[in-house]
C-alpha positions in Angstrom: -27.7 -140.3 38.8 -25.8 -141.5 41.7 -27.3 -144.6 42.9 -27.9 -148.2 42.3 -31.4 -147.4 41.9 -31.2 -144.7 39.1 -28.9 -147.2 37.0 -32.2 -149.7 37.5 -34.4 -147.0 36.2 -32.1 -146.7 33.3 -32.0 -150.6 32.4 -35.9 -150.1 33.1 -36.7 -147.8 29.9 -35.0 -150.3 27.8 -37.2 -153.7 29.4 -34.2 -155.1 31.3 -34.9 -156.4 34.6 -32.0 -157.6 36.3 -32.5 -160.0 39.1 -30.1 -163.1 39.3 -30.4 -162.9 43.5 -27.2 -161.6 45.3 -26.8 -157.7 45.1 -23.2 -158.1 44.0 -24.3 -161.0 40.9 -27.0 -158.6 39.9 -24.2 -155.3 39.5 -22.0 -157.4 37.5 -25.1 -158.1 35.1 -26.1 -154.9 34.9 -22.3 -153.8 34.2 -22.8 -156.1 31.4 -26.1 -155.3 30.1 -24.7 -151.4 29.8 -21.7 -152.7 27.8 -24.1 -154.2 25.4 -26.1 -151.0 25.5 -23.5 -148.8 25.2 -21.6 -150.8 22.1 -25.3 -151.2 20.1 -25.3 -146.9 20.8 -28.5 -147.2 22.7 -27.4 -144.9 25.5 -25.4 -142.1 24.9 -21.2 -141.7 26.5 -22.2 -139.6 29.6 -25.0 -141.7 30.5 -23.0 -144.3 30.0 -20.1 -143.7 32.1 -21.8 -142.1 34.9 -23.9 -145.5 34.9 -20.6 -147.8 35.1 -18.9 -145.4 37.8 -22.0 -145.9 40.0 -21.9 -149.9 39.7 -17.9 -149.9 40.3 -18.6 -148.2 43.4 -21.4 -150.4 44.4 -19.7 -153.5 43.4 -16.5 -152.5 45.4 -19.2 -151.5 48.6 -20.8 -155.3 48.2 -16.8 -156.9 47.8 -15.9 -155.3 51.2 -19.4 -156.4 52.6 -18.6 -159.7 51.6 -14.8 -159.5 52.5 -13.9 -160.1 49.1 -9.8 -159.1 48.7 -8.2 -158.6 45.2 -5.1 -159.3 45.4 
């Protein structure tokens, strides 16, 4: 699994379709939808992390895309 895609097809076995309109909105809600995934023990640790280390990249690609600074 290594791209946003795959974490979709993930969400996808469990009926959750994430589509709120901006690429960056939509990681954050699939960050979220994981969480709740994860804590309900749905999906198993490895799945889980390698999911989450995929959207922080992704999220940190859209930030600098966006020229959003944390600061």
């Amino acid at each position: 699994m290594r791209t946003l895609y795959d974490v979709q097809q993930v969400l996808k076995q469990f009926g959750i379709y994430v589509y709120v309109g901006k690429r960056i909105w939509d990681i954050e809600l699939m960050a979220l939808e994981l969480d709740r995934l994860y804590h309900e023990q749905v999906i198993d640790q490895p799945t889980f992390i390698t999911c989450k280390l995929v959207l922080n990249r992704e999220h940190e690609l859209e930030k600098k895309k966006a020229g959003i600074i944390d600061g």
